[in-house]
C-alpha positions in Angstrom: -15.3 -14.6 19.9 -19.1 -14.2 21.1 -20.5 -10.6 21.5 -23.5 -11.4 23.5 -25.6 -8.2 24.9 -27.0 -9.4 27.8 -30.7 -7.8 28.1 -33.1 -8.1 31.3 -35.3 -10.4 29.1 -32.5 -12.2 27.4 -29.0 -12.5 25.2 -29.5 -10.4 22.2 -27.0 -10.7 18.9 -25.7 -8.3 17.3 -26.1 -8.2 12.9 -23.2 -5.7 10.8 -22.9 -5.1 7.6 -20.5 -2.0 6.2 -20.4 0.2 3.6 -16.9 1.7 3.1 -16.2 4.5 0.8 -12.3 4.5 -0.2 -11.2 7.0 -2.5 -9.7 6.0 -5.5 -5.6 7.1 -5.9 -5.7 9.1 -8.7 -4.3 12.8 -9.6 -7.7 13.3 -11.6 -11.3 13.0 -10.7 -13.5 10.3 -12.1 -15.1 12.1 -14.9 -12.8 15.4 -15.0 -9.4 16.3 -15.8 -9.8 18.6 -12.1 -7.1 17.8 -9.3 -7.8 15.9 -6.5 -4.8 17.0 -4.2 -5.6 17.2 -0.4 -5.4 20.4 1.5 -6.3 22.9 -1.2 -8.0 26.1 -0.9 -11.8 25.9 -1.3 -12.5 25.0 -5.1 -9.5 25.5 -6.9 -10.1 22.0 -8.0 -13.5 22.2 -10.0 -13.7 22.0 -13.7 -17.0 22.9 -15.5 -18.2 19.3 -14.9 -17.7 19.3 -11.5 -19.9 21.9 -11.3 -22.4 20.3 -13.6 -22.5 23.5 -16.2 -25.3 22.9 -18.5 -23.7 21.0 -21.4 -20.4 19.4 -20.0 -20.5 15.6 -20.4 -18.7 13.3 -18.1 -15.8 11.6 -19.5 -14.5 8.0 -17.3 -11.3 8.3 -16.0 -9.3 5.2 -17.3 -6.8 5.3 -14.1 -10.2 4.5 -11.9 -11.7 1.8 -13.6 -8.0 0.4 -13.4 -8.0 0.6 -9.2 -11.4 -0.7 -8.7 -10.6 -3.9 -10.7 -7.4 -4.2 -8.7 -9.0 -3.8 -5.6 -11.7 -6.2 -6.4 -9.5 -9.2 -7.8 -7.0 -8.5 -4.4 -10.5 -9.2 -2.3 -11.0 -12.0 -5.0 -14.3 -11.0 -6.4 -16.3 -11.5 -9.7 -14.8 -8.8 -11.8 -17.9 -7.6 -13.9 -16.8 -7.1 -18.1 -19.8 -4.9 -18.0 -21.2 -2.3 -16.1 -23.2 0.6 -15.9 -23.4 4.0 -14.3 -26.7 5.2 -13.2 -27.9 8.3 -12.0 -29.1 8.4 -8.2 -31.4 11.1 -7.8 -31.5 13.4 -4.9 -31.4 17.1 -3.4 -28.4 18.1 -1.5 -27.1 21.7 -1.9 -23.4 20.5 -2.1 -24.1 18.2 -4.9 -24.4 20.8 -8.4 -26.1 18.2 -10.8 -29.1 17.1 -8.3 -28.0 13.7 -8.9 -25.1 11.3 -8.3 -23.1 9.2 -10.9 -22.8 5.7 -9.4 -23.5 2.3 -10.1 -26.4 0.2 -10.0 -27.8 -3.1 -11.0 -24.2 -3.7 -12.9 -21.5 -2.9 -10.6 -18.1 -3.3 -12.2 -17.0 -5.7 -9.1 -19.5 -8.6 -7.9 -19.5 -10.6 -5.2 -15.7 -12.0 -2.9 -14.3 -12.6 0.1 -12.1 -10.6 3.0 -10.3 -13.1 5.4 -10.3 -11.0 9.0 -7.6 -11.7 11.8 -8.9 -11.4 15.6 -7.1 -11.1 19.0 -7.0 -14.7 19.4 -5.0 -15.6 16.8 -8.3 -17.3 14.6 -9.9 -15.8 11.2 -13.4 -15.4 9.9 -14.6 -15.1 6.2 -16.4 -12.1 5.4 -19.1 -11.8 2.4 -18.2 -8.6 -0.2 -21.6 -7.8 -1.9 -20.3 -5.8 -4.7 -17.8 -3.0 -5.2 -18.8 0.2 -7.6 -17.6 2.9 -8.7 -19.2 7.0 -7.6 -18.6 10.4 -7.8 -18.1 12.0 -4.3 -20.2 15.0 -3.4 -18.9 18.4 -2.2 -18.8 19.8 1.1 -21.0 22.4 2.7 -19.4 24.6 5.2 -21.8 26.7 7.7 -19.6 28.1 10.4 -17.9 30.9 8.2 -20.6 33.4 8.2 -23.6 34.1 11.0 -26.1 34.0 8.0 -24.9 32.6 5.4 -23.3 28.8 4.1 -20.7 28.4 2.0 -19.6 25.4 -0.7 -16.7 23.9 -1.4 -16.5 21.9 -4.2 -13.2 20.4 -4.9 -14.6 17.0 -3.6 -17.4 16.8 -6.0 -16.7 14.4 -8.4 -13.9 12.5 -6.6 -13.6 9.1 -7.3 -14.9 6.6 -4.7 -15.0 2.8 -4.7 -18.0 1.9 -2.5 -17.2 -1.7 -1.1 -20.1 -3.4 0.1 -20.5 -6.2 2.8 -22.8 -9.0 3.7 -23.7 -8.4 7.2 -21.4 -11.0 8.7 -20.3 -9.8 11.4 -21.6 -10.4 14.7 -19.1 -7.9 17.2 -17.6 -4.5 16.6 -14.2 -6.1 16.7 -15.1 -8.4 14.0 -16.2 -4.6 12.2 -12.8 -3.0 13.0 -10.8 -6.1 12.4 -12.7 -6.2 8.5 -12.0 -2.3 8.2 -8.4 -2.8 9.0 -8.0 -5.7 6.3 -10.0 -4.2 3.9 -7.4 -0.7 4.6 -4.4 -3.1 4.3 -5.6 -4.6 1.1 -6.2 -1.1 -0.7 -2.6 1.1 0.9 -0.6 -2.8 -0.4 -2.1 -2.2 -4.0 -2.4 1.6 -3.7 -5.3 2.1 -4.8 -6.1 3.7 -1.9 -4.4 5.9 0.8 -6.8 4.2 3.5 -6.5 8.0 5.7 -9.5 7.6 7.4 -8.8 11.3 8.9 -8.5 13.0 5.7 -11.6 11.5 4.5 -10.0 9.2 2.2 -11.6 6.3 4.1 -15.1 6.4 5.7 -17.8 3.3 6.3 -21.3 3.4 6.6 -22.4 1.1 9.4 -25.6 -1.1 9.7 -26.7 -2.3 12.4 -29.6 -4.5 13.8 -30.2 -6.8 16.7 -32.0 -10.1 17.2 -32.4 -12.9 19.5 -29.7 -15.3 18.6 -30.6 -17.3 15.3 -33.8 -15.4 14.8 -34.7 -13.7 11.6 -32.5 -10.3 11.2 -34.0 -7.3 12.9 -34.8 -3.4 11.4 -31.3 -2.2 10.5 -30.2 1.5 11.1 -27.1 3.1 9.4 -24.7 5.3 11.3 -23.3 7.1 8.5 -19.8 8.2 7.6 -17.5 7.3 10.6 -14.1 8.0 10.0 -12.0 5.9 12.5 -11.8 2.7 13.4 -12.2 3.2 16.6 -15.5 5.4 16.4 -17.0 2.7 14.5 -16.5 0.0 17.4 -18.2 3.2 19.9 -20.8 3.8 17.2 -21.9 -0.2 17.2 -21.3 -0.6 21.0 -24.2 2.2 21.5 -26.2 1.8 18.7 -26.7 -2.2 19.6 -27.6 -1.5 23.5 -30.1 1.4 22.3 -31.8 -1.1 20.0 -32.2 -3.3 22.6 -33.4 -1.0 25.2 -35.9 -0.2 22.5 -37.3 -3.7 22.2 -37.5 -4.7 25.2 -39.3 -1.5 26.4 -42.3 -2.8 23.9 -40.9 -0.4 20.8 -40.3 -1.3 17.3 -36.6 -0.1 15.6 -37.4 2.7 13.2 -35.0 2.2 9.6 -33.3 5.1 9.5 -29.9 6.6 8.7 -28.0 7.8 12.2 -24.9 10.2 12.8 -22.4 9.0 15.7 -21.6 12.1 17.9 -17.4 11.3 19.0 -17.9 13.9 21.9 -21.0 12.2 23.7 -20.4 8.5 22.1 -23.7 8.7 20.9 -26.2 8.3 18.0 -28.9 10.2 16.7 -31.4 10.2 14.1 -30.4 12.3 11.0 -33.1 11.2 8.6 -35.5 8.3 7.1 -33.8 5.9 5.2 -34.6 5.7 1.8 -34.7 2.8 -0.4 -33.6 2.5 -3.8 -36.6 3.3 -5.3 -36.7 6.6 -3.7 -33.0 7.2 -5.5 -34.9 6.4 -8.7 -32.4 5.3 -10.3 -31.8 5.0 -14.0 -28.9 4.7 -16.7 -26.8 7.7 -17.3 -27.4 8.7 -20.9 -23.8 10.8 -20.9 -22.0 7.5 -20.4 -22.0 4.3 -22.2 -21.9 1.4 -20.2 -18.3 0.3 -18.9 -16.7 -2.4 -20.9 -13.6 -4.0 -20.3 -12.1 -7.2 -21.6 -10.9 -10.1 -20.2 -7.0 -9.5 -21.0 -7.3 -6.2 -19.5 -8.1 -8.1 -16.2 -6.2 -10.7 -16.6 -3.3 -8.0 -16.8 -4.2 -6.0 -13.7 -4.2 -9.5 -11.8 -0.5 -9.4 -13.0 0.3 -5.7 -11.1 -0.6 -7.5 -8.0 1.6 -7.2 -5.3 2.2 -10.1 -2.5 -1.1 -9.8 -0.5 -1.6 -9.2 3.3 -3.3 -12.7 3.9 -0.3 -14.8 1.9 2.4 -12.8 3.3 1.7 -13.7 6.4 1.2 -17.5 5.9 4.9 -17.1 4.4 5.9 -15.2 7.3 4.7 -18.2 9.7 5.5 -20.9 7.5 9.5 -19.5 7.1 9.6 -17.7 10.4 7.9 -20.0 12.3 5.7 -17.0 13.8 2.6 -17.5 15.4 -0.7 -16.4 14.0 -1.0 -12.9 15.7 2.6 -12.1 15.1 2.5 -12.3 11.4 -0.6 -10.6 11.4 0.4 -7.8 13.4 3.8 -7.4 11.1 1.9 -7.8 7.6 -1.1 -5.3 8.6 1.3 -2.2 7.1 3.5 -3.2 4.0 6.0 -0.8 5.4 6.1 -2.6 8.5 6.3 -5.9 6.8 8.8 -4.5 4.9 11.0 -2.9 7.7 10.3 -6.6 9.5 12.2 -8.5 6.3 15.1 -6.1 5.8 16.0 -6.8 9.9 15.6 -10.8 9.4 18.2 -11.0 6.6 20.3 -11.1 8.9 19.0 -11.9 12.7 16.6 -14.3 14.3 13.2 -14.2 13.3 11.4 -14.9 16.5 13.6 -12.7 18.1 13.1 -9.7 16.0 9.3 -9.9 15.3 9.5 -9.4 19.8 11.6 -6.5 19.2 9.7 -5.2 16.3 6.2 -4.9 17.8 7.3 -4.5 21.4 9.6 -2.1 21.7 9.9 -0.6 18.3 6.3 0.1 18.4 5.9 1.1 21.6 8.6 4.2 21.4 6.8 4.5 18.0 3.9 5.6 19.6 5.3 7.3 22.5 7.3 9.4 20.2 4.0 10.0 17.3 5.5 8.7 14.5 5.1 6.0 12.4 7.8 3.2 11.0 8.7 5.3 8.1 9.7 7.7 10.7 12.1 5.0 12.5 15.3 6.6 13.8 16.4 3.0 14.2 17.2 1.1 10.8 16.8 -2.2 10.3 20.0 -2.7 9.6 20.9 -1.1 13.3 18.1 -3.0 14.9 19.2 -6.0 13.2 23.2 -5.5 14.4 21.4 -5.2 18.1 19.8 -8.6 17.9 23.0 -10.1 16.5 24.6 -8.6 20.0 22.0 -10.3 22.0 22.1 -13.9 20.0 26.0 -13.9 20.8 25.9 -13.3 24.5 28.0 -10.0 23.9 25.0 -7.8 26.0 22.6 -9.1 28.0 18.7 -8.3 27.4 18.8 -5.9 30.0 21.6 -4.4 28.8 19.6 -4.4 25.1 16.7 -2.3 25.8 19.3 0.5 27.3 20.8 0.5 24.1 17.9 0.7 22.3 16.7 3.5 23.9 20.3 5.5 22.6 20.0 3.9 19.7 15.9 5.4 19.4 17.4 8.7 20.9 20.3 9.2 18.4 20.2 6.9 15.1 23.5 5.5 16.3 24.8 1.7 15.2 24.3 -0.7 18.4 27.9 -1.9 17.9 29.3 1.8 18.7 27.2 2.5 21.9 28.0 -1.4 23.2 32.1 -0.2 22.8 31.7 3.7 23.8 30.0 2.5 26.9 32.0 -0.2 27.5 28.5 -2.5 28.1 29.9 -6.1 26.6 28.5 -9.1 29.3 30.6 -10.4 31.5 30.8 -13.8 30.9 33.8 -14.8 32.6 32.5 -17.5 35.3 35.7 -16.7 37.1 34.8 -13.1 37.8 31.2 -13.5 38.6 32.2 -16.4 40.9 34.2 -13.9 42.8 30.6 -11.6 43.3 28.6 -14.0 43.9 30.9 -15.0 46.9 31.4 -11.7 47.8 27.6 -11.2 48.2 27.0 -14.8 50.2 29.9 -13.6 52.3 28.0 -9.8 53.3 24.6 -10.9 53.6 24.5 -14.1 55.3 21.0 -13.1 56.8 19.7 -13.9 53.6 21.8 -16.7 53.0 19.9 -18.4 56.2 16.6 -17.4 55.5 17.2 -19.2 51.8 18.4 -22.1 53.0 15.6 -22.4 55.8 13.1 -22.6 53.0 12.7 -19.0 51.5 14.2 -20.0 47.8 12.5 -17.5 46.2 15.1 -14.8 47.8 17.5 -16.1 44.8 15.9 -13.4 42.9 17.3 -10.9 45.3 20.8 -12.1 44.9 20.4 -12.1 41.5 19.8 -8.9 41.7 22.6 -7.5 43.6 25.2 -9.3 41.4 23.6 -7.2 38.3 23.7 -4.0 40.5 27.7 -4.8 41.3 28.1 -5.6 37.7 25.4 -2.9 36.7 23.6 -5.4 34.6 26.5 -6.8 32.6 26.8 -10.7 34.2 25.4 -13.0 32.0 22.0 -13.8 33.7 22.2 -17.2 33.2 25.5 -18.0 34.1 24.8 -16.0 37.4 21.5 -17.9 38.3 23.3 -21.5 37.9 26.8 -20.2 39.7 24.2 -18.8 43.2 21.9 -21.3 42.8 24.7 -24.2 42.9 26.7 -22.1 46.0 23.3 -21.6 48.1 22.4 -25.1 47.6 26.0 -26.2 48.4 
C-alpha cells in the first residue's frame, strides 16, 4: 500500500521509525523492591532508591531481565549474553538522581524482525534495532496549586523495555499496524499489559520526508503518543508540515515534537539531542548483565503459540483468509474465545459471526470479549441452528440479539419463541400461491420483463411467515411458479 503525499512540486515519501516504551509486568520496579501497582495515591510506591537517597545502590530485578529476553526471542532477535547499564545524563525535575539507568552500546536484545498485517490481506517485514532495558522517570504535576508543582514519584524507577525500530515504514498504517503487532506479541507473552491509556505503552515517533528513493531527510520525534490512533494523526500532520516546509525553500529543524490530540497538531518542544549530549557512561552501581545461554534457551521454552503462527494454523485448518485470521489472533482472548466456538461449529461460519456481529454489539455495548454475555459454547449452539436449516439467518441475528441481551442458550429462545424454519415445501407452496393469486399486478409486470420484482415476493412470503420460510426453498418454489 503506497502513501504518497502529493506536493505542488512533486510526490514526497514518507520515512518512520518508532520507539515504543512498554512497561515491563512486574509487581517490583527494576532496581527496587517498591510496587508498581496502577492507580495509587501519589508516592506511596518509592523506596529510598527511587528517590535516589545518597547511598542506596540499585539492585536488578531478576523478573525484568526475564521479560525482556522473552519479548525479544518472541520478535526473534539476537538475545545479547552481555550487557551493560549506562547512565544517561540529564536535568529533569521529576527524575531524583539527575541521570537515567538505561542501556547503551550493549543492549541486552540486538537486532530481529516484526511481521505486520495490512488491510489488504499482505505483510511487510519490519527491522527491530535493539531492545533495552530503563528506569522510567516520575511525573510532574502543575495544575494542583496556582504557584507551585508538585511530584509524584511512584513511576520513577519503573521498568521499561524500550524496543527500537529501523525506519521501515513508509505510511502511518504501516506505523499502527507495527504498534498493534508489537502490543499483541507482548499481552500473548505477558510481559506486557500493552494499555496504551494507562501509560503502560507509549512510542516515540520519527519522522522525515524525501522524494521517493532519495537519501533520508532531517527526522523529528513526536514524543510519547499513547494511542494508536494519535500516532497515525501525529504522522499524517507531521509529514504534510515537512513538506510544506521544503517546498516553501526551508530546511527541517531535528528536534523532538509533542502531538496536541485536541488541535491534531505538532509543536516544537525542544532541540534534539544526540547521544553525546546524554554523555553516557557505565553505571559503576551495577555490573554488567550476564546471562547464560541455558537461561535463554529456557525462556524460549515459556513461549506461548505466537500471533504470526497461530494464524497461519488458523488458515491452514480453518481455511480462513489472510485478514480473518489476523483479525481473530490480534487478541489471545479473542483467539481463544474464536477456538472454544469451532470445536464444535463451522469455522468459516463462525470467524463471520465472531468479528461481525459479536464485535460490533461488543463495541456498541463498551466492552470487550472477556466481557461477552454470549459464550462460545451459546454462540457455538447458534451456528449449529443455522448449519441444520432449523432457523434461518434472518431469523439468527434476532436471536442473537436476545441471546447478547440476556446470556440465554440459542436452543431455548429458538423453542420459547417458537422461531424453527419452516421448511415444509408444502406449506410455503400454499403462500407463495396465495401471494401470486392477490397481487397479480406484480405478477404481470414480472413476467413482462421486471424480474427483479422476485425480491419483492420474496419478501412478502417472509413477512406472512415473519421470516421463518426457508429462503432458499422460497426463492426456487416463486421463481419456478412466475416462470411457469
Amino acid at each position: 500500500m503506497t502513501y504518497v503525499i502529493k506536493g505542488n512540486t512533486g510526490d514526497w515519501e514518507v520515512v518512520l521509525g518508532l520507539e515504543v516504551h512498554a512497561q515491563v509486568t512486574s509487581n517490583a520496579k527494576l532496581f527496587s523492591g517498591a510496587a508498581t501497582a496502577f492507580g495509587a495515591e501519589p508516592n506511596e510506591q518509592v523506596s529510598l532508591v527511587d528517590a535516589a537517597m545518597p547511598g542506596m545502590l540499585p539492585v536488578i530485578n531478576k523478573e525484568c531481565v526475564r521479560q525482556a529476553v522473552r519479548t525479544g526471542l518472541a520478535m526473534d532477535c539476537a538475545i545479547n549474553l552481555k550487557s551493560v547499564f549506562a547512565r544517561k545524563n540529564y536535568f529533569y525535575a521529576d527524575l531524583p538522581q539527575g541521570y537515567q539507568i538505561s542501556q547503551y552500546e550493549l543492549p541486552i536484545v540486538g537486532e530481529g524482525t516484526i511481521t505486520i498485517d495490512l488491510e489488504d490481506g499482505s505483510t511487510k517485514e519490519i527491522g527491530v534495532e535493539r531492545l533495552h532495558l530503563e528506569q522510567d522517570a516520575g511525573k510532574s504535576i502543575h495544575d494542583q496549586h496556582p504557584t507551585k508543582s508538585f511530584i509524584d514519584l511512584n513511576r520513577s524507577g519503573v521498568a521499561l523495555m524500550e524496543i527500537v525500530s529501523k525506519p521501515d515504514m513508509r505510511s502511518p498504517e504501516e506505523a499502527g499496524a507495527y504498534i498493534t503487532k508489537l502490543r499483541s506479541i507482548l499481552r500473548y507473552i505477558g510481559a506486557c499489559d500493552g494499555n496504551m491509556q494507562e501509560g503502560s505503552m507509549r512510542a516515540d515517533v520519527n519522522v522525515s520526508v524525501r522524494r521517493p528513493g532519495d537519501e533520508f531527510g532531517t527526522r523529528c520525534e513526536i514524543k510519547n503518543v499513547n494511542s494508536i490512533r494519535f500516532v497515525k494523526q501525529a504522522i499524517e500532520y507531521e509529514a504534510a508540515r515537512q513538506v510544506e516546509v521544503l517546498e516553501d525553500g526551508g530546511e527541517i529543524v531535528q528536534e523532538t515534537r509533542l502531538f496536541d490530540p485536541g488541535k491534531g497538531e505538532t509543536r516544537s518542544m525542544r532541540s534534539k539531542e544526540d547521544a553525546h549530549d546524554y554523555r553516557y557512561f557505565p553505571d559503576p552501581d551495577l555490573l554488567p548483565l550476564v546471562v547464560e545461554q541455558a537461561f535463554v534457551d529456557e525462556m524460549k521454552t515459556t513461549l506461548p503459540e505466537l500471533p504470526d503462527v497461530k494464524k497461519n494454523r488458523l488458515m491452514q485448518d480453518f481455511g480462513l483468509k489472510a485478514y480473518d485470521a489476523g483479525v481473530l489472533v490480534a487478541e489471545k482472548e479473542t483467539a481463544a474465545y474464536y477456538e472454544k466456538v469451532v470445536a464444535t461449529a463451522d469455522p468459516k461460519l463462525a470467524a463471520n459471526w465472531v468479528i461481525s456481529e459479536l464485535f460490533g454489539r461488543l463495541n456498541k455495548a463498551g466492552k470487550d470479549i472477556t466481557e461477552s454475555p454470549v459464550t462460545p459454547e451459546n454462540l457455538a449452539s447458534l451456528i449449529g441452528l443455522i448449519s441444520d436449516n432449523t432457523i434461518s439467518g434472518k431469523i439468527a441475528k434476532d436471536v442473537f440479539d436476545e441471546m447478547f441481551e440476556t446470556g440465554k442458550d440459542a436452543k431455548d429462545i429458538v423453542e420459547e419463541k417458537g422461531l424453527k424454519q419452516i421448511t415444509d415445501t408444502g406449506a410455503i407452496e400454499a403462500i407463495v400461491d396465495d401471494i401470486i393469486a392477490n397481487n397479480p399486478g406484480q405478477v404481470e409486470q414480472y413476467r413482462g420483463g421486471k424480474t427483479g420484482l422476485i425480491g419483492w415476493f420474496v419478501g412478502q412470503v417472509m413477512k406472512a411467515t415473519q421470516g421463518k420460510a426457508n429462503p432458499g426453498a422460497v426463492n426456487q418454489i416463486l421463481k419456478a411458479k412466475l416462470d411457469g
